[in-house]
C-alpha positions in Angstrom: -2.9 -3.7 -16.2 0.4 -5.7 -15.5 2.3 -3.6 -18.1 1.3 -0.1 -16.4 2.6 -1.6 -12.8 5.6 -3.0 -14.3 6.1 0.5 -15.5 5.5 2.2 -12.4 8.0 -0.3 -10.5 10.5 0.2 -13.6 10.3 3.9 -12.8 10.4 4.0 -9.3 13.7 1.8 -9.4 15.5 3.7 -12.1 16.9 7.0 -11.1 17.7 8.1 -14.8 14.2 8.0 -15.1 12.8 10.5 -12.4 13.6 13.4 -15.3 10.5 14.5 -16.7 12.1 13.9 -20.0 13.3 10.6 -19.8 9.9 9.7 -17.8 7.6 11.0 -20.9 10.2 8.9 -22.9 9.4 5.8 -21.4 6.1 6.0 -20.9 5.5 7.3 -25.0 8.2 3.6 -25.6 5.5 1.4 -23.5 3.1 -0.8 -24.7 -0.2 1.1 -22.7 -2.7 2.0 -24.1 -2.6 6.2 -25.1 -5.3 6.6 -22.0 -3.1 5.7 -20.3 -0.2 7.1 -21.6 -2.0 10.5 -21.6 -2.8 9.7 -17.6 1.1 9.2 -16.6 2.2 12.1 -19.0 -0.3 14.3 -17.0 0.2 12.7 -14.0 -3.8 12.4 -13.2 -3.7 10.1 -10.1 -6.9 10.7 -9.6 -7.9 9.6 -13.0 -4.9 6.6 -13.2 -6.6 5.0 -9.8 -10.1 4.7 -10.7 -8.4 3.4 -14.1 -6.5 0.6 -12.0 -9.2 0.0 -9.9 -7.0 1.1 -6.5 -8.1 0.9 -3.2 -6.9 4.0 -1.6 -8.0 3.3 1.9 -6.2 1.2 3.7 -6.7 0.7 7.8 -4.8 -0.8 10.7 -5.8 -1.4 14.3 -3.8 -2.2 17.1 -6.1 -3.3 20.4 -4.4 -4.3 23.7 -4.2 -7.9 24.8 -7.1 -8.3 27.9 -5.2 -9.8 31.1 -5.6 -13.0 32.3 -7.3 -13.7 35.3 -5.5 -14.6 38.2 -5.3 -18.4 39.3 -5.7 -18.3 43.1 -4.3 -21.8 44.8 -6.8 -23.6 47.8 -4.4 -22.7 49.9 -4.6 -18.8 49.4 -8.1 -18.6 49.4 -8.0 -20.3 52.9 -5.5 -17.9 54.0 -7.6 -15.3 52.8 -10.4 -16.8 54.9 -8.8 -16.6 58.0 
C-alpha cells in the first residue's frame, strides 16, 4: 500500500505529471499491482478507497468553553446583605 501513496504524493508534487499522458506513464512504470494500475488509469476512487481501506469521514467539533463561576469576597456578600 506504501508504493500506491508514495505514488499519489509523487503525483501531486510533480506538475509534469498532471498530463493524462505522463500520469498513465507513471502509473504503467510503478511497481502496483495491475488492480491497481487499472484503478488510477480509470480513476475509480470509489473503487481505489475501499482498496486502501480509507476512511472518508472525517468530523470536527468545536464546543464553547462554560464560564466560571464568580468568586464573591465576605465582604460583598455583607454588602449585599445590607
Amino acid at each position: 500500500m506504501s508504493n500506491v501513496i508514495e505514488l499519489l504524493e509523487r503525483i501531486g508534487n510533480d506538475a509534469g505529471l498532471q498530463t493524462q499522458d505522463s500520469f498513465s506513464q507513471a502509473v504503467i512504470d510503478s511497481n502496483l499491482s495491475n488492480d491497481l494500475k487499472k484503478m488510477l488509469l480509470e480513476r475509480d476512487v470509489k473503487n481505489l478507497a475501499r482498496e486502501l481501506d480509507v476512511c472518508a469521514d472525517v468530523v470536527c467539533a468545536m464546543l464553547p468553553a462554560e464560564d466560571e463561576p464568580k468568586e464573591t469576597d465576605e465582604s460583598d456578600t455583607q454588602q449585599e446583605e445590607k
